[in-house]
KETOR-613167 format. One record per residue (C-alpha): x negated, y negated, z. Coordinates in steps of 0.02 Angstrom, whole numbers, padded with zeros to 5 digits, m for minus. Layout:
% residues N
REC	X	Y	Z
...
//
This chain:
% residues 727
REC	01753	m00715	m00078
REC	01577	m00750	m00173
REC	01557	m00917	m00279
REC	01641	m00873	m00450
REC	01670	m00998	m00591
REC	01810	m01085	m00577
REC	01838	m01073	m00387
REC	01842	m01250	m00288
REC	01730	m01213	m00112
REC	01815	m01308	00031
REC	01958	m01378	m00086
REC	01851	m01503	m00149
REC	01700	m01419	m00266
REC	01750	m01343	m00425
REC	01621	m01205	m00475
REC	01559	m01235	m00664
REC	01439	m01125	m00683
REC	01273	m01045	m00592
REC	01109	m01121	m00631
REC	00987	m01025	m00533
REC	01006	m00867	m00405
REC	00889	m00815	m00268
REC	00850	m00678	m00151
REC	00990	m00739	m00050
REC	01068	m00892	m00122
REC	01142	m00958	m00270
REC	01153	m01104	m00348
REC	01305	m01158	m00457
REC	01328	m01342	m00549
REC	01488	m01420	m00472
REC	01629	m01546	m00492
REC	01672	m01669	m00321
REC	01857	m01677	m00346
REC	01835	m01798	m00226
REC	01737	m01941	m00285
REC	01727	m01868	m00481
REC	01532	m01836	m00477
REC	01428	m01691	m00537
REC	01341	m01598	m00394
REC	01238	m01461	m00351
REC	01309	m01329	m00220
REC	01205	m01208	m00142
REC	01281	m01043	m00093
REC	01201	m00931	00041
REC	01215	m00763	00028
REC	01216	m00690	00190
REC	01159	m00487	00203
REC	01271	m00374	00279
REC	01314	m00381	00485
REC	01434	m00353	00577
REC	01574	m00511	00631
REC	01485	m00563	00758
REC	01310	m00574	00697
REC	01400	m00685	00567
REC	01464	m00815	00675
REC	01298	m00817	00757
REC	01215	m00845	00587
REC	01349	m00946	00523
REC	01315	m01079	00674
REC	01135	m01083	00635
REC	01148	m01103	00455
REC	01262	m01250	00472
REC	01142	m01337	00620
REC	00988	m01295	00495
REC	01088	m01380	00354
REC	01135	m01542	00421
REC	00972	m01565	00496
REC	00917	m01556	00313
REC	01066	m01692	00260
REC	00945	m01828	00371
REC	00843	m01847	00249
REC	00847	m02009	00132
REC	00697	m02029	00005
REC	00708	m02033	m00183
REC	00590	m01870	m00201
REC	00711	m01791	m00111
REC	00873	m01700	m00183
REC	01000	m01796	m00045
REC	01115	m01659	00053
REC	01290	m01748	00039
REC	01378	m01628	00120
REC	01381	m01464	00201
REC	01545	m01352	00218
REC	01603	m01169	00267
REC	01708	m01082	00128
REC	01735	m00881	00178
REC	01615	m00869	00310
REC	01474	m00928	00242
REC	01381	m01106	00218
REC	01376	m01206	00070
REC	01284	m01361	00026
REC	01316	m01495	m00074
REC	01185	m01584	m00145
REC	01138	m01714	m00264
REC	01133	m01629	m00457
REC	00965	m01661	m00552
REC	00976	m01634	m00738
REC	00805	m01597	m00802
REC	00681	m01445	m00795
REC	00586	m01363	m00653
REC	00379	m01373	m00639
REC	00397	m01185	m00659
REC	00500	m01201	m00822
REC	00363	m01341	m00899
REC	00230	m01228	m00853
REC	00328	m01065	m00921
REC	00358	m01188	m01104
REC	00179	m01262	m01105
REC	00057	m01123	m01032
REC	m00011	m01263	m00920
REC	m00004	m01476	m00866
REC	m00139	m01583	m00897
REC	m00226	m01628	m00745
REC	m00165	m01813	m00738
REC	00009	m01783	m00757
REC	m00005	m01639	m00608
REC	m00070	m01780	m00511
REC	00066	m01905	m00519
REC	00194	m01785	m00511
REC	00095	m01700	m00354
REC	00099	m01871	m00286
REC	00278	m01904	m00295
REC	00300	m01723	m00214
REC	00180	m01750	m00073
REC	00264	m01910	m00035
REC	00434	m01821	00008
REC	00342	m01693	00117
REC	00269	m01835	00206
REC	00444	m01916	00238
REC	00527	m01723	00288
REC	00370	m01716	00393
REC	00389	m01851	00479
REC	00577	m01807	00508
REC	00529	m01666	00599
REC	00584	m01554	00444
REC	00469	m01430	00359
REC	00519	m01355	00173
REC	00440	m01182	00181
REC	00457	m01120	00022
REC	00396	m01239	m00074
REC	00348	m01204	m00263
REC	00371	m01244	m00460
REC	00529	m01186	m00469
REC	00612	m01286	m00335
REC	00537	m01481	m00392
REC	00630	m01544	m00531
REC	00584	m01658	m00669
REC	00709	m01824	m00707
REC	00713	m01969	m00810
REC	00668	m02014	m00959
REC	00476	m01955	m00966
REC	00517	m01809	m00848
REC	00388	m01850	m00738
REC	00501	m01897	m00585
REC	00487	m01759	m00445
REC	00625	m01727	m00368
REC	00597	m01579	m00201
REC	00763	m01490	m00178
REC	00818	m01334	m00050
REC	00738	m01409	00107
REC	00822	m01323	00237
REC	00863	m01174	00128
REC	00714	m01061	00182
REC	00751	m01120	00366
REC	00934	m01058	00335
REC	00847	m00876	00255
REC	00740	m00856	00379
REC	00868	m00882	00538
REC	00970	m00768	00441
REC	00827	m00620	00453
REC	00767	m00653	00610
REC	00930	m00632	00681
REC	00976	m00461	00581
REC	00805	m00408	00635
REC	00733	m00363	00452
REC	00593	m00434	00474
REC	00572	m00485	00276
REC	00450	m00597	00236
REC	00561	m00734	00130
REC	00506	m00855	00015
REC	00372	m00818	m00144
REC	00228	m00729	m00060
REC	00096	m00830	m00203
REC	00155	m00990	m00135
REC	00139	m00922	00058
REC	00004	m00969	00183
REC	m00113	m00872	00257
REC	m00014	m00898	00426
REC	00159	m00900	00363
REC	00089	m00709	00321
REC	00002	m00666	00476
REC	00133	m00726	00601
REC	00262	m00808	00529
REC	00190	m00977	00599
REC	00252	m01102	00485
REC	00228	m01279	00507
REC	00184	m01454	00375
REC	00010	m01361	00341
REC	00103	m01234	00282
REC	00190	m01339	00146
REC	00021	m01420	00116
REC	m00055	m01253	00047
REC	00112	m01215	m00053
REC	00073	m01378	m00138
REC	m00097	m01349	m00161
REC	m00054	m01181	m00244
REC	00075	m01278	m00354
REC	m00064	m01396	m00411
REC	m00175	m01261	m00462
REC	m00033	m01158	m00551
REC	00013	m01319	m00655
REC	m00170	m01348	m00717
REC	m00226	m01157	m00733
REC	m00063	m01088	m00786
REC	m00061	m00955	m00647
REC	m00081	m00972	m00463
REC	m00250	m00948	m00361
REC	m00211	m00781	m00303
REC	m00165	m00634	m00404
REC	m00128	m00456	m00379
REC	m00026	m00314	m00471
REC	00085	m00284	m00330
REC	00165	m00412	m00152
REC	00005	m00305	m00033
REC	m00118	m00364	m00155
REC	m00082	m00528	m00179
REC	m00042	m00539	00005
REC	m00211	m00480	00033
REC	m00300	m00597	m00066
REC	m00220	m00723	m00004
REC	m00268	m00680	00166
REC	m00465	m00643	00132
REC	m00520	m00701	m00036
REC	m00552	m00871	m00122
REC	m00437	m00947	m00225
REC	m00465	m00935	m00422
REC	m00586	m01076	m00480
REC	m00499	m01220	m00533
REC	m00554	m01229	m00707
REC	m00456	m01350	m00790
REC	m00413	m01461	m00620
REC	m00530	m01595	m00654
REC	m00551	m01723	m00512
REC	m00416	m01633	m00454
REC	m00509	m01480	m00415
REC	m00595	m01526	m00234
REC	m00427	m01581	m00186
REC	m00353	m01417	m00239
REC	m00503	m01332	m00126
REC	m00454	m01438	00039
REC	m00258	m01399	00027
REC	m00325	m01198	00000
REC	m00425	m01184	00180
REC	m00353	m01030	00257
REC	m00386	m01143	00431
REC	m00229	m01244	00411
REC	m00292	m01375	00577
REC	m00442	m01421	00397
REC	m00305	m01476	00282
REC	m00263	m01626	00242
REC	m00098	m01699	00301
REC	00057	m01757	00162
REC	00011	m01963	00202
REC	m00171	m01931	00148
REC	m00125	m01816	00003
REC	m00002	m01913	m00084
REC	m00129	m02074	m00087
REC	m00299	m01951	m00147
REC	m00172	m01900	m00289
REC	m00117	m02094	m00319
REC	m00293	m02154	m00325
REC	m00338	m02006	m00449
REC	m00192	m02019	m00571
REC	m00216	m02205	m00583
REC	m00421	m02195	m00570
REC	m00551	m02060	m00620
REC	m00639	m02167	m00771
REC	m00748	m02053	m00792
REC	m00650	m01899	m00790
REC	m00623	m01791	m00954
REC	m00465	m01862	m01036
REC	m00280	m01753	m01025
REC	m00309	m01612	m01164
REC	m00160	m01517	m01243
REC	m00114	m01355	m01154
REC	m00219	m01211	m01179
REC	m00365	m01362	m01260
REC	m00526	m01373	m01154
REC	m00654	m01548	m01136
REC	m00761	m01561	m01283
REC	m00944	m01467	m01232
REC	m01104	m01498	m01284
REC	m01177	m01383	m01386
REC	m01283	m01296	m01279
REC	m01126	m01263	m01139
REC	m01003	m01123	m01144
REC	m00826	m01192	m01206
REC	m00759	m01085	m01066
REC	m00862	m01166	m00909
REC	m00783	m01322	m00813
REC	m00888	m01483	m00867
REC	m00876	m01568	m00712
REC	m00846	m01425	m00610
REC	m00988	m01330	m00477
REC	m01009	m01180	m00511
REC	m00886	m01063	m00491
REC	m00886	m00903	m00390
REC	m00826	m00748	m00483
REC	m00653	m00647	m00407
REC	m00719	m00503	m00325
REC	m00640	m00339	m00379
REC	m00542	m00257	m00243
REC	m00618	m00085	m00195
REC	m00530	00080	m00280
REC	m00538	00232	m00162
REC	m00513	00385	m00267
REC	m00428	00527	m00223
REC	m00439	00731	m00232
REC	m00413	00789	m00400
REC	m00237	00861	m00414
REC	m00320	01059	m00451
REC	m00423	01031	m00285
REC	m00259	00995	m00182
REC	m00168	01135	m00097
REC	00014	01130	m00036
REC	00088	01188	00108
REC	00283	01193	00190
REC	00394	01168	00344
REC	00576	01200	00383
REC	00706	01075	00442
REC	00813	01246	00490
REC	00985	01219	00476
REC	01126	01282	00581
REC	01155	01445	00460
REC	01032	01586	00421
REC	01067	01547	00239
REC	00923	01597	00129
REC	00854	01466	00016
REC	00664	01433	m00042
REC	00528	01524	00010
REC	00351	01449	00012
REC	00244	01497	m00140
REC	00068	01573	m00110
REC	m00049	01399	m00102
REC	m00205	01431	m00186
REC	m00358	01450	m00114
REC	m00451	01284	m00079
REC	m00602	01259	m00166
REC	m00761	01285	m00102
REC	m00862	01121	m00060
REC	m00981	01039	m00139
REC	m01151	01014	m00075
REC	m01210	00832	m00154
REC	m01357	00745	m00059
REC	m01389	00621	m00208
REC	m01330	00454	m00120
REC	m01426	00527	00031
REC	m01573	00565	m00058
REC	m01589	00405	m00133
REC	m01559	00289	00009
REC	m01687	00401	00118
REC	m01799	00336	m00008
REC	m01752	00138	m00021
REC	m01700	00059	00150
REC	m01637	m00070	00071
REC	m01500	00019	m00041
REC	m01452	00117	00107
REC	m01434	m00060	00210
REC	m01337	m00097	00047
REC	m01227	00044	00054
REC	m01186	00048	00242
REC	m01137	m00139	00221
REC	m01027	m00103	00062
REC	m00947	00046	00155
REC	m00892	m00081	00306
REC	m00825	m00196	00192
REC	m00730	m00079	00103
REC	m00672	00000	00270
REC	m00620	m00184	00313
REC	m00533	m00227	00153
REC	m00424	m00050	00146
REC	m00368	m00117	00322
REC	m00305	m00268	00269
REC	m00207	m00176	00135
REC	m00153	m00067	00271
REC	m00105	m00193	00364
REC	00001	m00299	00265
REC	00050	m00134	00132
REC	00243	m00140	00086
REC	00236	00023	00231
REC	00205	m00088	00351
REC	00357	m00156	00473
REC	00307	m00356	00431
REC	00345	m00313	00226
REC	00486	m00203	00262
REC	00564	m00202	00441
REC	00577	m00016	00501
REC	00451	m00061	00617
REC	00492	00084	00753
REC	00637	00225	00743
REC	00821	00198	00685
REC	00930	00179	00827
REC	01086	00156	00717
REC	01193	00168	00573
REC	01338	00049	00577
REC	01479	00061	00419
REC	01448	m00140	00347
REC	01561	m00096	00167
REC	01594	00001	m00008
REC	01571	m00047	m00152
REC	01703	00013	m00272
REC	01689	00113	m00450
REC	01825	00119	m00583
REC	01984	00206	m00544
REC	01977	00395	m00599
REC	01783	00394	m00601
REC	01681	00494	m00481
REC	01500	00454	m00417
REC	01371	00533	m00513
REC	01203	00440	m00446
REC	01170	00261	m00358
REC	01002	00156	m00328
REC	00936	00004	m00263
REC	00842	m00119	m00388
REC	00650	m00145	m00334
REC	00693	m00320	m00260
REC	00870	m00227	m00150
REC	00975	m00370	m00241
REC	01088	m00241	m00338
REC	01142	m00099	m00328
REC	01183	00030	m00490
REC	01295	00162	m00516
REC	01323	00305	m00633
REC	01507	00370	m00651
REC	01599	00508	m00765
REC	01792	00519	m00788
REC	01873	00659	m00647
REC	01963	00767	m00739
REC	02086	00715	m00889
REC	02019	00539	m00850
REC	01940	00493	m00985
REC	01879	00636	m01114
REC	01751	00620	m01004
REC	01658	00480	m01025
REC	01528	00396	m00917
REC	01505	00223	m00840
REC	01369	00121	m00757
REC	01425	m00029	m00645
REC	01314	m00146	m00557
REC	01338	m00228	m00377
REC	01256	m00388	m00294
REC	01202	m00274	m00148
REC	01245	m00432	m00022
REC	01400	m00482	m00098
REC	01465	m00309	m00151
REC	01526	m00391	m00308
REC	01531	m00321	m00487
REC	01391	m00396	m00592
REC	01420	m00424	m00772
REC	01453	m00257	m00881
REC	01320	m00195	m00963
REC	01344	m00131	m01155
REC	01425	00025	m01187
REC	01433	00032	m00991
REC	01601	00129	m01031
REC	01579	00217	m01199
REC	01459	00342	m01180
REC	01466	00519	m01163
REC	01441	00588	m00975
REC	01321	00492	m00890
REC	01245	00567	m00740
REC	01105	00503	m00621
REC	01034	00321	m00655
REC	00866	00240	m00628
REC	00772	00055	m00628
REC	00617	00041	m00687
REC	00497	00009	m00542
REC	00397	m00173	m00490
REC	00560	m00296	m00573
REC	00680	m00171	m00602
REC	00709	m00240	m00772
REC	00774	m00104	m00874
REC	00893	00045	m00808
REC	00905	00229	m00853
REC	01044	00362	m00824
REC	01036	00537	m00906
REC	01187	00521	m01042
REC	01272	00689	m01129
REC	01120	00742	m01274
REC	01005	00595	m01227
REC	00958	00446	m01108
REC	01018	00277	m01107
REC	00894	00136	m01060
REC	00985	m00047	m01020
REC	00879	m00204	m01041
REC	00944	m00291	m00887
REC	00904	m00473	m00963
REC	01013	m00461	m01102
REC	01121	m00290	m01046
REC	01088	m00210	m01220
REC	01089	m00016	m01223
REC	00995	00095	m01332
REC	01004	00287	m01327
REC	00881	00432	m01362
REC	00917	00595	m01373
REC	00811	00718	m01323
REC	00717	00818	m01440
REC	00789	00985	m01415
REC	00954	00907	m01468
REC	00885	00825	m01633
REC	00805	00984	m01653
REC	00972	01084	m01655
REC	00956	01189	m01513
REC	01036	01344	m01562
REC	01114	01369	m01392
REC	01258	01256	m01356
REC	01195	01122	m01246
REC	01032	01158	m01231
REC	01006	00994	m01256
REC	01093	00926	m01129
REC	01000	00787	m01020
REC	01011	00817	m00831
REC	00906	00715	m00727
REC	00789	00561	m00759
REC	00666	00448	m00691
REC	00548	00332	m00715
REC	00358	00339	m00722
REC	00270	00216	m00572
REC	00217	00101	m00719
REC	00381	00081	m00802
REC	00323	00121	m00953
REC	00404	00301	m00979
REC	00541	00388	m00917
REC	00535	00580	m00845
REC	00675	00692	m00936
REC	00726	00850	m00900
REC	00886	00953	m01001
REC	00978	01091	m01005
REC	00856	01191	m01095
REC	00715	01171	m00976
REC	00630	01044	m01059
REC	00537	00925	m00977
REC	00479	00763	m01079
REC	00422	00600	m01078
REC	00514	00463	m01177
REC	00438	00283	m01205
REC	00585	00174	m01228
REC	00463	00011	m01291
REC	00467	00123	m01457
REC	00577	00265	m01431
REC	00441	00390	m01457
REC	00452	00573	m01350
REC	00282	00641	m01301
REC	00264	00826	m01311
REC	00341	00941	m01212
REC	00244	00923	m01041
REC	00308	01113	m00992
REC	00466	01221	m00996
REC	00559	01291	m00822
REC	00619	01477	m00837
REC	00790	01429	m00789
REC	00880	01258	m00816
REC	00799	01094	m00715
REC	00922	01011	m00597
REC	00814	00867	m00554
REC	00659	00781	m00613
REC	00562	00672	m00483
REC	00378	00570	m00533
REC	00278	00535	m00376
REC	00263	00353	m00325
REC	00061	00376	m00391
REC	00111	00422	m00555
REC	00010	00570	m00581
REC	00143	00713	m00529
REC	00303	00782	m00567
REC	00408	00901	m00478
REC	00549	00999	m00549
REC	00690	01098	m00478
REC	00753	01226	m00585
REC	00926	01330	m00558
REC	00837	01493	m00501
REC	00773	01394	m00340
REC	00603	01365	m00411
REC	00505	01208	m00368
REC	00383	01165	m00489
REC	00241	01015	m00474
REC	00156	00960	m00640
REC	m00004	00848	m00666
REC	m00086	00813	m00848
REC	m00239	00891	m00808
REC	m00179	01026	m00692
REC	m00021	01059	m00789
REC	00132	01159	m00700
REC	00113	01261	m00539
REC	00260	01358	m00416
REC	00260	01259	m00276
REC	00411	01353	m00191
REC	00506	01507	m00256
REC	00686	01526	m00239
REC	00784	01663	m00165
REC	00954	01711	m00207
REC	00959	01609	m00347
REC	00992	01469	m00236
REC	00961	01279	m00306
REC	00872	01138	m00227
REC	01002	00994	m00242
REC	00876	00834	m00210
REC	00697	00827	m00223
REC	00609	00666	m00166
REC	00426	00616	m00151
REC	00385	00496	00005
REC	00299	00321	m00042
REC	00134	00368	m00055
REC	00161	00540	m00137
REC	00085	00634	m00010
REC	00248	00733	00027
REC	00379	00790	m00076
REC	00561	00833	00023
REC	00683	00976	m00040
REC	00860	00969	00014
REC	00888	01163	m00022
REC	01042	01267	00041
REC	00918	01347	00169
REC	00861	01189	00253
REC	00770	01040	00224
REC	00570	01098	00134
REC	00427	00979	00171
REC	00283	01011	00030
REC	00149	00916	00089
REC	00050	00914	m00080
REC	m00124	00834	m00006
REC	m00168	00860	00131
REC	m00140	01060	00175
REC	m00072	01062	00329
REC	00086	01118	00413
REC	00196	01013	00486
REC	00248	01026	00668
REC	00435	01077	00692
REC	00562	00935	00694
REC	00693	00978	00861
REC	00867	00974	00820
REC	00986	01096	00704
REC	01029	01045	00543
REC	01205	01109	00435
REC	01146	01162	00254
REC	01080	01005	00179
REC	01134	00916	00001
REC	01034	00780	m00033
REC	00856	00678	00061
REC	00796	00492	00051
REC	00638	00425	00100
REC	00628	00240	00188
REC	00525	00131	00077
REC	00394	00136	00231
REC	00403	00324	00227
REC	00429	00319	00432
REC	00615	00378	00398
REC	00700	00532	00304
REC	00896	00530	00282
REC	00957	00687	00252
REC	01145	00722	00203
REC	01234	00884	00244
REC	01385	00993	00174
REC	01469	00925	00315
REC	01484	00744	00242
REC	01364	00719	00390
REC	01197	00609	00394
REC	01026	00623	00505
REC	00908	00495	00520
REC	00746	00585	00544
REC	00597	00465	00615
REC	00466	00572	00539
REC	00328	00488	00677
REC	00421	00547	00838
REC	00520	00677	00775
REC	00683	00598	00856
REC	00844	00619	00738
REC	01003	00488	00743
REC	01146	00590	00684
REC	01303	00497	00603
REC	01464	00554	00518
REC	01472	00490	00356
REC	01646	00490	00334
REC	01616	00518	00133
REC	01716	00620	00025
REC	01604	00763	m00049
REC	01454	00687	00010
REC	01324	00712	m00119
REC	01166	00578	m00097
REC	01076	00451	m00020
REC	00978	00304	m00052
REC	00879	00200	00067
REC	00862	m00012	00001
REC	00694	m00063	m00017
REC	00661	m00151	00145
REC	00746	00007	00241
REC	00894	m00090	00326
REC	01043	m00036	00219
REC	01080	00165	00175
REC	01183	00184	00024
REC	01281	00355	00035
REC	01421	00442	m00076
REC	01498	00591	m00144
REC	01562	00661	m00312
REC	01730	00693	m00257
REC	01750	00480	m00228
REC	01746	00339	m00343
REC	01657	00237	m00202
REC	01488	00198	m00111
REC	01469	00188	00071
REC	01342	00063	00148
REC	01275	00077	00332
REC	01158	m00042	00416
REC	01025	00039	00477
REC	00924	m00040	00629
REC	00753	00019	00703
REC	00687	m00015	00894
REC	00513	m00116	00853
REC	00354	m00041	00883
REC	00202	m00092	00870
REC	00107	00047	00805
REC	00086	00072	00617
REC	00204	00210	00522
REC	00093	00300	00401
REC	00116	00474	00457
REC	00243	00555	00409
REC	00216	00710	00546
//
């Protein structure tokens, strides 16, 4: 079973409690019965596989470990022992009380330059000894060297071996994640997964200019952007480095043969530490070296000048009333009617604009200028391309699924039935909404977390089992750090760091809606910047709540018939609506509500969802599966195969891959590039939805008849072409 306090791992560690939790470890502060010492125990967290797979990994974890335990050197947290408890590795390692780098930096905004160099010193001298072991850390950063004694200024490196461990463990389920902190991750570690001491070099050199600046050298609002700075831009000027700054520079060469090796860092950072007369004296965080009066307080005094971050490019796209939308059938087995396309409008005429032409006829130079800007925009959107979270090295459904193998449930309270699931933004939990079957609970509603690797229960959240109804649920996107789920009148938003609930209710249940119910939330979902959450009730309402200060925004529009599901495109700027009638509505601020599809029979969509880049927008209808493709016009070529009436559709986080559930608990994985489809019986009571994790390897599925979720590993045959289409 997974490390709980309380529980003593191989009969000899008693579990105190956790101090620190990864993407796929844990670490927990332990007792050694044993020899009566406090330790450290590291627990991986292996992701789902079949028996086999986890002997294999198993085997390799252990060989990775003890090759870790050679290492002897006070900058070093010493592996004393490594064990098996319930199929998975553990290890036992010395315990060092004191804060991380990360923490210091997180209390103090930043380190003076001096006291970055003696603690990088002590840091590069235990790379130098793992180094010369034959061991390399790869994933070094703040968070993992600790600061002992007294002064806390002794380094202590801890989890070598622990990415090692990680990354045996995806390479042999075939993810294909990229582990570790992409900011602290070499240009080669991201290319090809080359990692070697160089490697560790530039995740130091990172680490030094984090501690001094406060923030690393590369930034980005989302993984592909940092990634791609990373991989073509210079690092952030060192500002507040001091002599530490052309040091800095030489561990930051994207050439990793240029930097310098751990022996020849360790003594640069000795001699500065202990040296640099000259050099401004250590100022309080945040303080900057006197200037003269004549110099900018912000610019470096001792610094050359420093070369400006380059904005990355924005490509803007059509305006949302220039964009017409068009539809394909997934026909299913039945002739059963269900939507109908709407009539598109007409595109708009275009636009004859010879003004950039014009001028560049007239100055060779600016059109030189603007041919050469073009190409290096060109070359910059393929490096996003290239390393995008779409693309099989971010999230590992590099080529078609070729199978769906059963890998676990995860179990909801007794006389509760499945009302919505979904994967947190990082895949490390999953959530649940639940309502009492009935004479179960009056009822009432639940939400219960998962570790999505362990399958455990996480920690209730408030209220998780007092409130009225709950239906559908929701994580805010980027950190997942807050969770929604549509609850009898209103919506109730968790703050996942301290579990506390607060509920709205909608405004056409403050207002009193005269009809009974009216006010009734149904579906919910969050904007792409977190900041609001997408509500639709009974009434027809659709709204937009900001839970920061519980404020509604008008009414964006009203459906003629009831909503039974809200969706926001990943972009931001759209909504789509399903209504009971069979009515498919999208919605824009400036273009404001348009039919998209029109229902027949009074038939209702039962799942809308958008693909990743918002370019498409699937309907799991009783007539068949509707693609809208809301950009670029065209019709989609016939997928082969015959489908039974469909209930619910899930795009892969890479868009390649649609799952689409049907009436008879059955599942098809549709690879949207080759138009193959993997069938699979689901096996679930009532089947109802599906949800893809975010790297695409695990399919959550489940029905409103069960109290459980099913979970399927899903594998792909690699490919090496790129899977943005989604025809």
């Amino acid at each position: 079973m997974p490390g709980a306090v309380g529980i003593v791992v191989a009969g000899r560690y008693l579990l105190a409690e956790p101090v620190g939790q990864g993407g796929m470890s844990r670490a927990w502060r332990a007792r050694d019965q044993l020899l009566d010492r406090e330790v450290a125990v590291k627990e991986i967290l292996f992701p789902l596989q079949s028996p086999d797979e986890r002997a294999e990994l198993l085997a390799r974890a252990m060989r990775e470990a003890r090759a870790a335990a050679r290492l002897d050197h006070e900058g070093v947290a010493t592996v004393y022992d490594v064990v098996e408890h319930d199929d998975a590795p553990w290890i036992v390692m010395r315990f060092v009380p004191g804060p991380s780098i990360g923490a210091e930096i997180a209390r103090l905004g930043r380190l003076p330059w001096r006291r970055t160099a003696r603690i990088g010193e002590q840091v590069a001298a235990a790379l130098a000894h793992a180094h010369a072991a034959g061991i390399v850390h790869r994933g070094l950063k703040p968070d993992n060297i600790l600061l002992a004694g007294p002064s806390g200024d002794r380094a202590v490196v801890t989890d070598f071996g622990i990415a090692s461990i990680i990354d045996a463990t995806t390479e042999l389920t075939g993810t294909s994640l990229r582990i570790g902190t992409v900011d602290f991750m070499a240009p080669e570690q991201l290319e090809d997964g080359r990692v070697g001491p160089p490697a560790d070099l530039w995740a130091l050199g990172v680490t030094l200019h984090t501690a001094t600046e406060g923030a690393p050298p590369f930034a980005g609002s989302t993984m592909a952007a940092v990634m791609t700075s990373i991989l073509t831009r210079p690092p952030a000027p060192a500002a507040q480095a001091g002599p530490l700054r052309e040091l800095i520079a030489a561990l930051l060469d994207k050439d990793p043969s240029r930097r310098p090796d751990a022996p020849a860092v360790a003594a640069a950072l000795a001699a500065i530490a202990e040296a640099a007369p000259d050099a401004p004296q250590d100022a309080a965080p945040g303080a900057l070296p006197h200037a003269p009066p004549d110099a900018s307080p912000d610019a470096p005094q001792d610094a050359a000048p420093a070369v400006a971050p380059q904005p990355h490019p924005v490509r803007a796209g059509p305006a949302l009333s220039d964009v017409t939308s068009t539809t394909h059938w997934l026909r299913p087995q039945t002739a059963a009617a269900g939507l109908v396309p709407a009539a598109a409008p007409a595109p708009a005429p275009a636009r004859q604009d010879d003004g950039l032409a014009g001028s560049a006829g007239k100055q060779p130079r600016l059109l030189v200028g603007l041919v050469t800007g073009i190409a290096m925009i060109v070359i910059l959107v393929l490096v996003v391309e290239i390393f995008s979270p779409s693309r099989s090295s971010r999230q590992g459904t590099a080529g078609r699924p070729l199978s769906a193998t059963p890998v676990g449930q995860l179990a909801g309270p007794s006389g509760y039935q499945v009302q919505g699931a979904a994967f947190s933004p990082d895949g490390a939990t999953v959530a649940a909404s639940f309502r009492a079957s009935a004479g179960g609970g009056a009822a009432r509603g639940r939400v219960v977390r998962w570790g999505a690797r362990s399958r455990v229960p996480l920690t209730p959240l408030t209220d998780s089992g007092g409130l009225p109804g709950l239906s559908g649920v929701a994580f805010s996107p980027e950190r997942g750090t807050s969770l929604a789920a549509a609850s009898g009148d209103g919506v109730a938003v968790w703050n996942l760091s301290n579990r506390a609930v607060n509920v709205y209710r909608s405004p056409d249940a403050r207002a009193g809606a005269p009809i009974p119910g009216k006010g009734t939330v149904v579906s919910v979902a969050y904007t792409q910047d977190g900041k609001s959450v997408a509500v639709a009730d009974f009434g027809g309402g659709i709204y937009l709540l900001n839970p920061a200060d519980g404020q509604w925004a008008g009414k964006s529009f009203t459906v003629p018939s009831y909503p039974t599901q809200v969706a926001v495109s990943p972009t931001g700027a759209t909504l789509a609506v399903a209504d009971s009638a069979g009515h498919v509505y999208l919605w824009s601020q400036s273009g404001g509500a348009r039919l998209v599809a029109a229902g027949a029979d009074k038939q209702s969509p039962q799942t809308l969802a958008f693909s990743p880049d918002g370019k498409t927008l699937a309907i799991a209808a009783p007539g068949g599966v509707l693609l809208l493709d809301v950009i670029t016009g065209k019709l989609a070529a016939p997928l082969g195969g015959q489908l039974p009436p469909p209930v619910a559709v899930a795009f892969s986080a890479d868009g390649g891959t649609l799952a689409v559930a049907d009436v008879d608990g059955g599942i098809v994985l549709a690879d949207l590039a080759t138009r193959q489809l993997l069938p699979f019986q689901a096996g679930v009571a009532g089947l109802d939805g599906v949800a893809f994790s975010p790297d695409g390897t695990t399919l959550a599925a489940y029905g409103f008849d069960a109290n459980t979720i099913s979970l399927y590993r899903v594998k792909y045959a690699a490919s090496l072409r790129g899977r943005r289409g989604y025809w």
